[in-house]
C-alpha positions in Angstrom: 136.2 93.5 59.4 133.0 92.5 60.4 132.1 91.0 64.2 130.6 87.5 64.1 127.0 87.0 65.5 126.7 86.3 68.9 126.1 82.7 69.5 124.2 81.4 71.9 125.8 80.7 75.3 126.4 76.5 75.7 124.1 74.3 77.8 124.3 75.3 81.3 126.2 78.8 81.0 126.2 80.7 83.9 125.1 84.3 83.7 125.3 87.6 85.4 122.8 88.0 87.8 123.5 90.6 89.9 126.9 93.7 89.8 128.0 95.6 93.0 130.7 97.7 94.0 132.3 98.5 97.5 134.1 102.0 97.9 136.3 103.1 101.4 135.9 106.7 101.3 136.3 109.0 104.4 136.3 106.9 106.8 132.8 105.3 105.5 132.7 101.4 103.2 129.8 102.2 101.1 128.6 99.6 99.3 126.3 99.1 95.9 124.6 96.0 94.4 122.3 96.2 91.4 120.3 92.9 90.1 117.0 92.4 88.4 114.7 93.1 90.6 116.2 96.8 92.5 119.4 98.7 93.5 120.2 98.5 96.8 123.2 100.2 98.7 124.4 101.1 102.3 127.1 103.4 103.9 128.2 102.9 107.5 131.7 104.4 109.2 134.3 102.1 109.7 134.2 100.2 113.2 130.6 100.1 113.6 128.2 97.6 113.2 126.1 97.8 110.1 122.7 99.9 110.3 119.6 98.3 108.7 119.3 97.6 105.4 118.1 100.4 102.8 114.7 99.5 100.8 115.1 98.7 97.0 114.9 101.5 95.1 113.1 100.9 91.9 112.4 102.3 89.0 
């Protein structure tokens, strides 16, 4: 059995524009988002307030 071609998505279709994760680990909320234009992530310990945010990494 064969897959169909993908059609095109209908008028005004909303995309993916950007995918992130967020992880409680050790007493630590680390936290992931990736879109077009970079990665960018933090990890801070629970209770406190967040630190800066880290530059885009890209590549």
């Amino acid at each position: 059995m064969q897959n169909p071609s993908p059609q095109p998505p209908p008028p005004g279709a909303r995309r993916t524009i950007a995918v992130g994760t967020t992880r409680h680990l050790g007493g630590r909320t680390i936290t992931l988002r990736a879109t077009a234009a970079g990665v960018t992530g933090s990890i801070r310990r629970e209770g406190h307030a967040p630190a800066a945010p880290a530059p885009a990494v890209t590549a």
